[in-house]
DRENTIDREN-920319 format. One record per residue (C-alpha): x, y, z; residue in three letters. Coordinates in nm, 3 decimals, m for minus. Example, Ala and Ser with C-alpha at 12.3 -4.5 7.8 and 13.67 -1.06 7.14 Angstrom:
// residues 2
        px        py        pz   code
     1.230    m0.450     0.780    ALA
     1.367    m0.106     0.714    SER
This chain:
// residues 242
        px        py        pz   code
    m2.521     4.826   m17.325    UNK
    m2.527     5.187   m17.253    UNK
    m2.651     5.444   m17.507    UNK
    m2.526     5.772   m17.453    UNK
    m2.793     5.991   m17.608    UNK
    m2.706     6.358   m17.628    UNK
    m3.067     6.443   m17.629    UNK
    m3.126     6.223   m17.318    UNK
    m2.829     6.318   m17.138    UNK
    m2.886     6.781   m17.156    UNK
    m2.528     6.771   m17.284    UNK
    m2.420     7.055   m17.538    UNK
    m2.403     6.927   m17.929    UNK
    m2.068     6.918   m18.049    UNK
    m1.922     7.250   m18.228    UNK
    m1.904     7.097   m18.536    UNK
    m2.297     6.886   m18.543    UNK
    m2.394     7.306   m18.451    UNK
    m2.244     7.446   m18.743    UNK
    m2.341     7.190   m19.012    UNK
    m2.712     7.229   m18.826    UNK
    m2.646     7.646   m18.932    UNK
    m2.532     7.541   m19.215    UNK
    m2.812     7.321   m19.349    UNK
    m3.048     7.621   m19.315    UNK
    m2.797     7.809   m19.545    UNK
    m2.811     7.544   m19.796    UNK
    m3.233     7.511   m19.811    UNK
    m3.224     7.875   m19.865    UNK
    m2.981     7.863   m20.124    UNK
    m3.167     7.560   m20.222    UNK
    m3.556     7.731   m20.259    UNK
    m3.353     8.009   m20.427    UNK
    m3.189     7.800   m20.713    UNK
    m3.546     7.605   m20.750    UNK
    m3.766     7.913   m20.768    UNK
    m3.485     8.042   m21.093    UNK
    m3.482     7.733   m21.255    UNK
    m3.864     7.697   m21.284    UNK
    m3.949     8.089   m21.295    UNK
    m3.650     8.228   m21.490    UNK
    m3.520     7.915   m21.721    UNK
    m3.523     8.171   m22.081    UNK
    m3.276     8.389   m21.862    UNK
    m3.044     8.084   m21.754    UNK
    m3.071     7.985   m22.139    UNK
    m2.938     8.322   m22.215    UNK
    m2.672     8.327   m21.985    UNK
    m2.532     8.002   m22.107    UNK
    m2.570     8.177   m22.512    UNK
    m2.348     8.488   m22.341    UNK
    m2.086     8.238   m22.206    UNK
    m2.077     8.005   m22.432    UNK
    m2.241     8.122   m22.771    UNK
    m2.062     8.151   m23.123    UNK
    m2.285     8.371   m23.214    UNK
    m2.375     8.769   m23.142    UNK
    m2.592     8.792   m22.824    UNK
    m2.780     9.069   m22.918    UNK
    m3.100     8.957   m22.938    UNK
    m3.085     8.780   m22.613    UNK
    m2.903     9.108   m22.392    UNK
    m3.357     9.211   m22.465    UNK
    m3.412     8.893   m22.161    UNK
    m3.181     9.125   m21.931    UNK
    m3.386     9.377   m21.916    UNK
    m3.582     9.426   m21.575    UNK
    m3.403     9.060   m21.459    UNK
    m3.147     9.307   m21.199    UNK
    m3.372     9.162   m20.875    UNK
    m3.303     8.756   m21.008    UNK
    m2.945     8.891   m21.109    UNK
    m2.881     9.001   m20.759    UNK
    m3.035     8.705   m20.575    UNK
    m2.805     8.485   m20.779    UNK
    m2.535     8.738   m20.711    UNK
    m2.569     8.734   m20.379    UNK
    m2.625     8.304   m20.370    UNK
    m2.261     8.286   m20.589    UNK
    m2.103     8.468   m20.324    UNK
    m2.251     8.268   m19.970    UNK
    m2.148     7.979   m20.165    UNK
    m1.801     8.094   m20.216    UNK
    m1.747     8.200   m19.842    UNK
    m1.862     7.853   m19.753    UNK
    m1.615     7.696   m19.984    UNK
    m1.318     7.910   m19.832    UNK
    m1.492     7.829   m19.478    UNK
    m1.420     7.459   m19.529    UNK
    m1.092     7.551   m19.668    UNK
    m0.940     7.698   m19.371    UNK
    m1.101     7.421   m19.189    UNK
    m0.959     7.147   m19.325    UNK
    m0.598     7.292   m19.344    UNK
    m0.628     7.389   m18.968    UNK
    m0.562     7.828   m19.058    UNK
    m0.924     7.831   m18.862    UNK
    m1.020     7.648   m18.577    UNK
    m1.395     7.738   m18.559    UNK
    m1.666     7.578   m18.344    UNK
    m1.985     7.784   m18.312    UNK
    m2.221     7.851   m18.569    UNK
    m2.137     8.208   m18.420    UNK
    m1.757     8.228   m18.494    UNK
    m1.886     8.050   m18.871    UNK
    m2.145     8.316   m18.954    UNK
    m1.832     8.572   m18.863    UNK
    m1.624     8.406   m19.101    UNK
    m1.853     8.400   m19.348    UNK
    m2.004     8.760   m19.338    UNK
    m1.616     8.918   m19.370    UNK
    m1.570     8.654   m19.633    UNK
    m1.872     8.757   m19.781    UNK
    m1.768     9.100   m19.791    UNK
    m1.455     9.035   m19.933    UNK
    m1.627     8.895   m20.221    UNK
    m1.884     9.159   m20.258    UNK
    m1.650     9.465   m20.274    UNK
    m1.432     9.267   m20.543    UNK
    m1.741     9.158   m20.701    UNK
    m1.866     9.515   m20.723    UNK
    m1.544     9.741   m20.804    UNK
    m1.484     9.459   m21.083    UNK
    m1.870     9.561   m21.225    UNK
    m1.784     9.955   m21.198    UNK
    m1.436     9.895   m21.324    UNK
    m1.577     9.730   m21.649    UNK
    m1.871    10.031   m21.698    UNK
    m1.609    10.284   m21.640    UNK
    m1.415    10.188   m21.876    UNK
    m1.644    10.075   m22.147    UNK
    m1.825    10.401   m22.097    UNK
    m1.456    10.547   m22.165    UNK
    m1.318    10.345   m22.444    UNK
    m1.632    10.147   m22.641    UNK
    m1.968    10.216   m22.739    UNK
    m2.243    10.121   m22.517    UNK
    m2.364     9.844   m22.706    UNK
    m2.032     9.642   m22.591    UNK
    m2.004     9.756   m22.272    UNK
    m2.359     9.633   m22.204    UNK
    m2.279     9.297   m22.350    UNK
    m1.971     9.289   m22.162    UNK
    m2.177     9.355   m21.839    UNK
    m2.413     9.084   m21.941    UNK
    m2.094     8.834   m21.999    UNK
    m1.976     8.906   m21.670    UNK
    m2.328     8.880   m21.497    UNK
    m2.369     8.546   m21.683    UNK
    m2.058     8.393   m21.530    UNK
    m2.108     8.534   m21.153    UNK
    m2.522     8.379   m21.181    UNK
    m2.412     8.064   m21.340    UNK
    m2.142     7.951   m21.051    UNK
    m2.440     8.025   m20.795    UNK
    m2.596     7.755   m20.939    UNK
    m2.298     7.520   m21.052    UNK
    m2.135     7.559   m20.727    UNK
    m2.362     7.472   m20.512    UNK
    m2.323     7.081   m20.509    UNK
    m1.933     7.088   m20.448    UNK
    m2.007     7.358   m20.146    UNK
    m2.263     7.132   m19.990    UNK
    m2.022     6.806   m20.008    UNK
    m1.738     7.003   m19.898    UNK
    m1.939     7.144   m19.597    UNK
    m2.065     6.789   m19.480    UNK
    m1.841     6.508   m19.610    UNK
    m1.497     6.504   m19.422    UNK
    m1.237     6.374   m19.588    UNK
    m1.300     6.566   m19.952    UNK
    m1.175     6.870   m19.942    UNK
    m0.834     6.837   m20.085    UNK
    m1.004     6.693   m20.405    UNK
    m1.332     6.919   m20.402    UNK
    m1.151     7.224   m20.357    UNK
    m0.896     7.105   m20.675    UNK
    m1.232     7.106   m20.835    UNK
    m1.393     7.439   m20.739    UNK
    m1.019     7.554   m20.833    UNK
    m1.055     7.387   m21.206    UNK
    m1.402     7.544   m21.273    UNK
    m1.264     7.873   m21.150    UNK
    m0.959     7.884   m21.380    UNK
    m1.223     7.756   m21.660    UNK
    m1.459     8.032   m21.588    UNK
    m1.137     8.320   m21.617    UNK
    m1.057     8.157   m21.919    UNK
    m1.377     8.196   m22.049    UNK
    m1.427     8.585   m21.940    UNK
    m1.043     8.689   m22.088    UNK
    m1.147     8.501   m22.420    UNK
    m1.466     8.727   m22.426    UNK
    m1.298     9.025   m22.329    UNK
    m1.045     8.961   m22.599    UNK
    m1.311     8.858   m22.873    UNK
    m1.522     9.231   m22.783    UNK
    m1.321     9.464   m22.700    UNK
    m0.922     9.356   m22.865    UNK
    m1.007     9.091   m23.108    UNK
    m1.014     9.394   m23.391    UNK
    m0.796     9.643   m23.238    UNK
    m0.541     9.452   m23.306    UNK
    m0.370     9.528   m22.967    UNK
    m0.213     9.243   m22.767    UNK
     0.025     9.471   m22.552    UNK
    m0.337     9.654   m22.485    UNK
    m0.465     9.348   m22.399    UNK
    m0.214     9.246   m22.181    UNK
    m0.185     9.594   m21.978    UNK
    m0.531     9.550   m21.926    UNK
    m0.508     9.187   m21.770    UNK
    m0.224     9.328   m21.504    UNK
    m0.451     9.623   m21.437    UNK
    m0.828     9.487   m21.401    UNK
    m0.758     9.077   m21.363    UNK
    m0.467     9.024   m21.185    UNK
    m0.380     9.329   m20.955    UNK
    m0.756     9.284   m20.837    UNK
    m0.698     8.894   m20.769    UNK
    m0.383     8.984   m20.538    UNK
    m0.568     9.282   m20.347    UNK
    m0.809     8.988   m20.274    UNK
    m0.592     8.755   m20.209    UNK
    m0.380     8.978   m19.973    UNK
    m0.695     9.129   m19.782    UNK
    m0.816     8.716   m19.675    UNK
    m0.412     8.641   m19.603    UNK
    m0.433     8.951   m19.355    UNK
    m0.745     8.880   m19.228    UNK
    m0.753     8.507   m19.169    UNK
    m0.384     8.481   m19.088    UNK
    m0.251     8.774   m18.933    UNK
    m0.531     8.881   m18.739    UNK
    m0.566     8.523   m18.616    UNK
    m0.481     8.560   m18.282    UNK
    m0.625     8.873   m18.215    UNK
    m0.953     8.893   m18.352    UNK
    m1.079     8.600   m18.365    UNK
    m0.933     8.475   m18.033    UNK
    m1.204     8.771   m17.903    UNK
    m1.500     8.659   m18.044    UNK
């Protein structure tokens, strides 16, 4: 019996051993990160949760915010690698992306990345701008703390469903239904907040509705559209270069 030992042999690791080797440094840094907020910051994952999923007024808990923006960030930042994995293994499995260097993945994910960071961030200034405009500060802020809560919270929830996705073939169809579910869960969560702070007394469900098309959904197809574009019809020419 022969045993073909890559090691042995000099010959080149497969694409795909390469990129989940890439990958698994991704995943201890995200790793250390999640560990180091759990033990170091667990009174400002507590309040999180109360902003999300509290019955009662989060005032007293928007005080733990203050001076958290560096943790708020890092988780910011974790929420969005995680994502751009997710969508990595998406286009992987359904064959839109045939990538096989750790170089062509880190491409993918940095405009993915991207993506998600300038939607991420023109959804922040879109909320101040027009809570600054339309409600007191008070709201706004607690608005801006809802929103933070959600984005910080998925860094840590979806990082086991990214990491099976990444490694175990065969799961994708089913772990990216899943990533889908919590998704629509967490929108659900943010219009019902949005509703409850800012239309819940106004009395204005057309209002509430003009605002969806404007800030949720428009937003969502710009996004949608830019990674269609992108992944799809700049397939063949830009990442045929690379």
């Amino acid at each position: 019996m022969q045993f073909n030992l890559l090691f042995l042999t000099g010959e080149p690791l497969a694409g795909r051993i390469q990129t989940q080797n890439m990958g698994f440094i991704l995943f201890m840094v995200c790793f250390f990160i999640l560990i180091y907020q759990v033990s170091k910051n667990s009174k400002l994952l507590l309040a999180m949760m109360g902003k999300l999923f509290g019955n009662r007024s989060q005032t007293a808990s928007g005080e733990i915010f203050i001076g958290q923006s560096p943790n708020i960030l890092l988780f910011c930042i974790q929420t969005i690698l995680l994502t751009s994995i997710i969508v990595y293994c998406g286009a992987v499995n359904d064959g839109t992306f045939q990538i096989e260097s750790p170089s062509r993945m880190f491409i993918f994910l940095g405009f993915t990345s991207l993506f998600l960071g300038l939607f991420i961030g023109y959804k922040y200034l879109a909320y101040s701008f027009i809570g600054y405009i339309f409600f007191d500060k008070e709201t706004e802020q607690r608005w801006n703390d809802t929103f933070s809560s959600a984005i910080c919270l998925s860094g840590i929830i979806l990082f086991f469903p990214a990491l099976i996705l990444f490694y175990v073939e065969g799961v994708c169809v089913y772990g990216g239904f899943l990533v889908l579910l919590y998704l629509i869960f967490i929108q659900i969560v943010l219009l019902y907040r949005q509703y409850v702070l800012f239309f819940n007394k106004k009395g204005g469900l057309l209002y509430f509705i003009l605002y969806l098309c404007a800030q949720e959904i428009i937003p969502l197809f710009l996004l949608y559209k830019g990674f269609v574009y992108l992944f799809l019809m700049q397939r063949d020419s830009l990442w045929t270069q690379i």
